[in-house]
N, C-alpha and C positions, 0 to 999 in steps of 0.2 A: 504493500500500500504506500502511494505517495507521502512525503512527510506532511504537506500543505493539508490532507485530506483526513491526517489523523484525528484522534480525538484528544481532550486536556486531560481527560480521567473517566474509568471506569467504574462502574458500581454491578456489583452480581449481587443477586437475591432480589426480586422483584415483587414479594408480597408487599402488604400494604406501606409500612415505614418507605421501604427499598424503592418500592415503584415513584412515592409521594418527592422523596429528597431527588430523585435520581432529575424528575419535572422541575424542582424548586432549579438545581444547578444549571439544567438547561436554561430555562428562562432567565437567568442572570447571564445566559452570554455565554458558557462553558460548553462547548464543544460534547459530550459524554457517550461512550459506548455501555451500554446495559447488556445482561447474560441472565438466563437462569434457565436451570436445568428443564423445568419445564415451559416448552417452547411456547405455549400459548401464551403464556405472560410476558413474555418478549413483544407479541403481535399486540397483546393488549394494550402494553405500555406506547410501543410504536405509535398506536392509532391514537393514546390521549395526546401524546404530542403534537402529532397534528392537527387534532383537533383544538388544542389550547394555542394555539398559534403559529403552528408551524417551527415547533420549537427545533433545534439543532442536539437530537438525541437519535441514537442510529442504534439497532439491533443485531445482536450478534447471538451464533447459536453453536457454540463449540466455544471451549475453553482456550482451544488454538488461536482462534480468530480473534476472540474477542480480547484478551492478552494483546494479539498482534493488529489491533486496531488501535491504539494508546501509543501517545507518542511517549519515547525516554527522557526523563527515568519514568518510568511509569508510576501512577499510583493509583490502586483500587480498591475501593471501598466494599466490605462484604456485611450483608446485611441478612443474614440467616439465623434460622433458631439456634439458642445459645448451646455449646455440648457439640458431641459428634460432629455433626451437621455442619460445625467452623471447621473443624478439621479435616472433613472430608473436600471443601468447595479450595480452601487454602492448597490441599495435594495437588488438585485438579489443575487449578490457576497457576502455582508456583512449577508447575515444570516446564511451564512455558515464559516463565519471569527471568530476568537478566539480575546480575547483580547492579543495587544501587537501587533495582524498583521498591516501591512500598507498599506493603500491605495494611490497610486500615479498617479495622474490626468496629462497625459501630451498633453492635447488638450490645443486647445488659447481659453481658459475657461477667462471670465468677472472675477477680484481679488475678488468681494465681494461675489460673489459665490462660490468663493473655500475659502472662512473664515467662510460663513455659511456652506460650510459643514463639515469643522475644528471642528466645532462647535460640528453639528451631532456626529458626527465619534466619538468625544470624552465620549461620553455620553452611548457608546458599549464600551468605554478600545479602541475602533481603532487609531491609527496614520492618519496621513494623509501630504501628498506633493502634492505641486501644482508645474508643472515640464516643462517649457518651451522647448520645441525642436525645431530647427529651422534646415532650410539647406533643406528643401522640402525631397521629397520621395532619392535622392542620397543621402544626409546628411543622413537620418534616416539608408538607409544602409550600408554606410561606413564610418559614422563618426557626428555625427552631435552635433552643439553646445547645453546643455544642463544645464537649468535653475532652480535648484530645491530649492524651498523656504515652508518653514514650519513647522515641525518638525525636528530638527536637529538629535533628535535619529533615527528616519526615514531615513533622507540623510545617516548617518553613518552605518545602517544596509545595505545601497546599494551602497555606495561609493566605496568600489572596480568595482563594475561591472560598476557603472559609468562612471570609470575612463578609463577602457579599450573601452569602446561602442563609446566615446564621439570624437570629430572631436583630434586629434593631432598637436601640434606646437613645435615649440623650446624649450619650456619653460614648457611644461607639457600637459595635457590633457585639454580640452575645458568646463571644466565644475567645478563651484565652490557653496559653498552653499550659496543662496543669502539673507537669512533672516525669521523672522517668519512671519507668516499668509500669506497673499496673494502675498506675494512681486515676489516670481517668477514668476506669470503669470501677474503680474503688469510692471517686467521689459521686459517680451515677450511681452505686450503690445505697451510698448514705445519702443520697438526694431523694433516690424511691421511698425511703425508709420515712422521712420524714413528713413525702407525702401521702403514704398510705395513714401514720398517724393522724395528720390532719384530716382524713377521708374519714377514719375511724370517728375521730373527738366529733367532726361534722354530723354522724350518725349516730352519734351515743344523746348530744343534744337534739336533735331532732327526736327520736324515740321519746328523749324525757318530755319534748314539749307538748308532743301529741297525746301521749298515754297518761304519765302521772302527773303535768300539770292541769291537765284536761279531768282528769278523776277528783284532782283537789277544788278544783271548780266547780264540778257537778254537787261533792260533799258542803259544799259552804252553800251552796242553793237551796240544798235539802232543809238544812239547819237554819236558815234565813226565814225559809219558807213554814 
């Protein structure tokens, strides 16, 4: 493939997250070749791009190709279920990687398992980012907070396109480099944790307000009454 005609970065795994970021990148201008085993989600992605505007997002249906549609150093984003599943699409991709490409894990991937794969990766010349994305499937396509920790030459080879993808505030872009080894998906860790308790605390007050302030209400009518 011509160099003119390559793409700026790749993303495999096109369920919902994969599919949504993969659009957000396109539409800021980034060049991106897309892959996922099952090929119909390739086609489906294909067709929202054009449909949202003729975005500049190309389909690829082989680990071969799609690797060799990325221009150098390469760097691709994998957005698969966390477990096996990274390590199976990382085997796939990386026998067709060069040394100096980078692999960018932005599933809610367990920290010690994207340090043993730091590990791997390093032992090919590959790079490697563990990349926390949060903000659900509308975050991933209009903006979503983003947590990359691990190689810092890695973040800095994606740093522009980061910086446009990522959620916007007053103060700059939603997204900063958060340290070496697993620390990015270690702070998306404790990021979930503290939002699953607010979801909790959310629903513990609610309960209370419906059931026993509503019962103590009903009891003081009684008594009024």
């Amino acid at each position: 493939m011509e160099s003119a005609t390559l793409s700026q970065i790749g993303l495999a795994g096109l369920a919902v997250m994969g599919q949504n970021l993969a659009l957000n990148i396109a539409e800021k201008g980034f060049p991106i070749s897309v892959y996922n085993r099952t090929t119909s989600k390739v086609d489906e992605t294909v067709g929202r791009a054009q449909r949202e505007g003729g975005l500049p997002l190309y389909g690829q249906y082989s680990p071969k190709e799609f690797v060799l549609s990325i221009k150098k150093p390469r760097s691709i984003i994998i957005l698969v279920k966390a477990g096996a599943p990274v390590d199976q699409t990382i085997a796939a991709l990386s026998a067709h990687m060069d040394p100096g490409d980078t692999i960018v894990d932005g599933g809610n991937e367990w920290y010690e398992n994207t340090e043993r794969r730091m590990s791997e990766a390093s032992t090919k010349g590959l790079l490697y980012l563990g990349m926390g994305v949060s903000g659900g499937e509308d975050g991933a396509r209009n903006g979503p907070p983003l947590m990359p920790g691990g190689s810092h030459t890695a973040y800095l080879n994606i740093q522009h396109i980061l910086d446009k993808v990522a959620a916007q505030v007053d103060d700059g872009p939603c997204v900063t480099y958060i340290g070496e080894g697993g620390s990015g998906n270690f702070v998306k860790m404790v990021h979930n944790g503290i939002e699953y308790g607010d979801m909790q605390l959310i629903s513990e007050a609610y309960d209370v307000l419906k059931n026993i302030v509503l019962e103590i209400l009903k009891d003081s009518f009684k008594v009024s009454a």
